[in-house]
Legacy VTK file of the C-alpha trace (Angstrom):
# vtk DataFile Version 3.0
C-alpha trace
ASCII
DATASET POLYDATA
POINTS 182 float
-14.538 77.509 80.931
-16.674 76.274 83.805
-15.919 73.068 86.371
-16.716 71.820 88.857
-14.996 69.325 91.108
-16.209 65.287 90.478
-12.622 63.980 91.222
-9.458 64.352 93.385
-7.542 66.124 90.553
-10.003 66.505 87.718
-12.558 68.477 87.044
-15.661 68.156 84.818
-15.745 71.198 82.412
-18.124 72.301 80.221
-16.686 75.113 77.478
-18.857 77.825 76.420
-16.132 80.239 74.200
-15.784 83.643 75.069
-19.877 84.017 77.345
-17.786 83.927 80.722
-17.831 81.433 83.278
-21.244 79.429 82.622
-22.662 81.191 85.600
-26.403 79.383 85.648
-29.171 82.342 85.248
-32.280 80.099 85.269
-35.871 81.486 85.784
-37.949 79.753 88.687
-39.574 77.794 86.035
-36.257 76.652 84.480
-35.209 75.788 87.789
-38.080 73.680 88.539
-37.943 71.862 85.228
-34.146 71.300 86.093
-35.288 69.657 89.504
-37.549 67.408 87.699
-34.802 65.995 84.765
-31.913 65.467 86.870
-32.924 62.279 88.569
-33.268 60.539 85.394
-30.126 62.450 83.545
-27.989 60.777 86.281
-29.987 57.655 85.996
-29.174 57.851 81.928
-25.675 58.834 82.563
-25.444 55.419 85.159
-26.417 53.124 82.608
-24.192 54.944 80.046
-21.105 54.913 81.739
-21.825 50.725 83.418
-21.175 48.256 81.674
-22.929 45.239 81.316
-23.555 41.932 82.940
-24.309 38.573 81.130
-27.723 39.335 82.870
-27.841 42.274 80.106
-27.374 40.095 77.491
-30.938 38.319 76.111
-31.430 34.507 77.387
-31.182 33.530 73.240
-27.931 34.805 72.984
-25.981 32.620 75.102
-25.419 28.774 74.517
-27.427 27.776 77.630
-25.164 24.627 78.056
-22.364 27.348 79.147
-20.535 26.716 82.552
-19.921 29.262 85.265
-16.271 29.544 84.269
-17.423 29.210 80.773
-19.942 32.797 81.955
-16.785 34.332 83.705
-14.621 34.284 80.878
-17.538 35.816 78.337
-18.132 38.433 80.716
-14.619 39.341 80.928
-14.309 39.302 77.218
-18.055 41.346 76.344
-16.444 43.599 78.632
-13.110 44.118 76.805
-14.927 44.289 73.730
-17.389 47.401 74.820
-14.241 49.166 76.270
-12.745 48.653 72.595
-15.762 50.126 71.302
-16.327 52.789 74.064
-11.934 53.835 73.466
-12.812 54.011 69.591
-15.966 55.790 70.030
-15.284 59.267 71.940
-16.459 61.683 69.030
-12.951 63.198 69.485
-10.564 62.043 66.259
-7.601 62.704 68.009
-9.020 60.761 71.346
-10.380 58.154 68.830
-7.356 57.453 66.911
-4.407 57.586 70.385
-7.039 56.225 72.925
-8.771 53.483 70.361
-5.867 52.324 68.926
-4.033 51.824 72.012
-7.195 49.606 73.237
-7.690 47.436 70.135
-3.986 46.620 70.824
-3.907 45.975 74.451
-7.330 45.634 75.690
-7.599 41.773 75.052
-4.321 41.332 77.095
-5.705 43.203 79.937
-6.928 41.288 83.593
-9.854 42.492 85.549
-8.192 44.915 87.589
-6.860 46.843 84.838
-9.936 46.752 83.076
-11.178 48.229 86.489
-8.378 50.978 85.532
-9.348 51.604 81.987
-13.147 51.879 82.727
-11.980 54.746 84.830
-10.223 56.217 82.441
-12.338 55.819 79.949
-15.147 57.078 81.904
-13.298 60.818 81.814
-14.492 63.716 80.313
-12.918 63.704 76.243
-10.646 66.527 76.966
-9.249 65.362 79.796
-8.324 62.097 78.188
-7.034 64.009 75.728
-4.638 65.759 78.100
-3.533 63.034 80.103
-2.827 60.583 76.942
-0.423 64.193 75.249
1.240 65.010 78.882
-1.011 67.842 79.100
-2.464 66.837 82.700
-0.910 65.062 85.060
-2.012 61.045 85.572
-4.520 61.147 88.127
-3.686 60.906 91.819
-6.476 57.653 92.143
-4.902 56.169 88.641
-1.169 56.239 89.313
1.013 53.373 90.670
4.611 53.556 92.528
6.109 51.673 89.900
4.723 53.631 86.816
3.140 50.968 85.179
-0.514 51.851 85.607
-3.001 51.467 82.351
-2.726 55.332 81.958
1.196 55.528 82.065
1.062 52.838 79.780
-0.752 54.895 77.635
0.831 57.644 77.962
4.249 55.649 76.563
3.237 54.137 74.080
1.385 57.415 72.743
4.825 58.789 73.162
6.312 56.350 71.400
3.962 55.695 68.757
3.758 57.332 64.981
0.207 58.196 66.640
1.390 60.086 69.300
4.130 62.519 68.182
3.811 64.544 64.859
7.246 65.414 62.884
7.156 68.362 61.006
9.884 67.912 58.670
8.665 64.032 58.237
5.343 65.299 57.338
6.667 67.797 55.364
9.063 64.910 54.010
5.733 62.540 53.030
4.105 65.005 51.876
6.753 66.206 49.025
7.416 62.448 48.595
3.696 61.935 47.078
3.643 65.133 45.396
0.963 66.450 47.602
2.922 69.785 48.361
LINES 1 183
182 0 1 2 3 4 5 6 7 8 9 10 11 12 13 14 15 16 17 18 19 20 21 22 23 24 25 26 27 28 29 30 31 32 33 34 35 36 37 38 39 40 41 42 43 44 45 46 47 48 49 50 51 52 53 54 55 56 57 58 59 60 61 62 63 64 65 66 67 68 69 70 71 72 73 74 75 76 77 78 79 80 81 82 83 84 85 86 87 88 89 90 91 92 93 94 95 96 97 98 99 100 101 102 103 104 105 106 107 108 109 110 111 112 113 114 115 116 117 118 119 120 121 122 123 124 125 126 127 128 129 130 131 132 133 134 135 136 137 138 139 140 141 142 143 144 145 146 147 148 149 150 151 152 153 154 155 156 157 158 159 160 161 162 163 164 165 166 167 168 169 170 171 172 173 174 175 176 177 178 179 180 181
C-alpha cells in the first residue's frame, strides 16, 4: 500500500498487492509525459468531484418564469439529488449498498451545511468510506462535532443499527435453511 497525505487524518492510497510500496520508477520520458497530464488530471478530477450550479444546467431546462428563491431551492435539491446518485454510485457494493442507502433515506432531509458535510465525505477515497461507515477508521478530525451528531456519526449509527450494517451469522445461516438454500 502506498499514501500519501491529502488530509489531516486520511490518506489517499493507492493498492498495488504484494509489488511493494508503489515507489515511482519513471524514465525521463515518462516523467515528462507525467508533467504534461497532470494539469488537466486535476482539472478532470475538479469538475468530477464539484458539483453543479443552475449555471450548469442548459437555459431550456429551467422554466424561465422561475424566481430567485424559486432557483435557490432547485439548486439545493439538483444538489441532493447528484449526492444520491454520487452515494449510490461508488463502484464498491458494500459502499453502494451502506453509503447509498443511507443517502436515499436522509439526503432530502438534509440543510446546506450538512450537505457541505456529506460532499466531504463523499468526496473520500472508496476505502476509506468504507472504513469510517464499519468503525474501521476513526471519523475524521475536520468531520466530527462535540455533540456526535455530525453526517458521518450519523452514518456510522444507523449503519450500526441497520440490517445493512451488521451481518448475523446464525440469522443468515437461519434464512438460509428457512428457503432451503443450504
Amino acid at each position: 500500500v502506498a499514501c500519501t497525505r491529502t488530509r489531516p487524518l486520511l490518506q489517499k492510497c493507492w493498492y498495488r498487492g504484494d509489488s511493494g510500496d508503489a515507489q515511482l520508477n519513471l524514465s525521463a520520458a515518462e516523467a515528462a509525459l507525467l508533467q504534461v497530464a497532470k494539469p488537466r488530471s486535476e482539472e478532470i478530477l475538479a469538475r468530477h468531484t464539484r458539483l453543479p450550479s443552475l449555471e450548469h444546467i442548459p437555459k431550456a431546462s429551467l422554466d424561465p418564469n422561475t424566481t430567485e428563491s424559486e432557483k435557490d431551492v432547485l439548486e439545493l435539491n439538483v444538489r441532493r439529488k447528484r449526492l444520491v446518485y454520487r452515494a449510490k454510485q461508488r463502484g464498491w457494493l458494500e459502499v453502494d449498498l451502506l453509503l447509498g442507502t443511507w443517502a436515499s433515506l436522509n439526503v432530502p432531509n438534509l440543510n446546506a451545511k450538512e450537505l457541505d458535510e456529506f460532499e466531504e465525505f463523499v468526496n473520500f477515497e472508496t476505502i476509506d468510506i468504507y472504513n469510517i461507515i464499519t468503525l474501521r477508521l476513526d471519523v475524521p478530525e475536520e468531520l466530527k462535532t462535540s455533540d456526535g451528531s455530525g453526517v458521518v456519526e450519523r452514518i456510522q449509527e444507523w449503519a450500526r443499527n441497520s440490517p445493512l450494517g451488521r451481518a448475523d451469522p446464525a440469522k443468515y445461516k437461519e434464512v438460509k435453511m428457512d428457503n432451503n438454500l443450504i
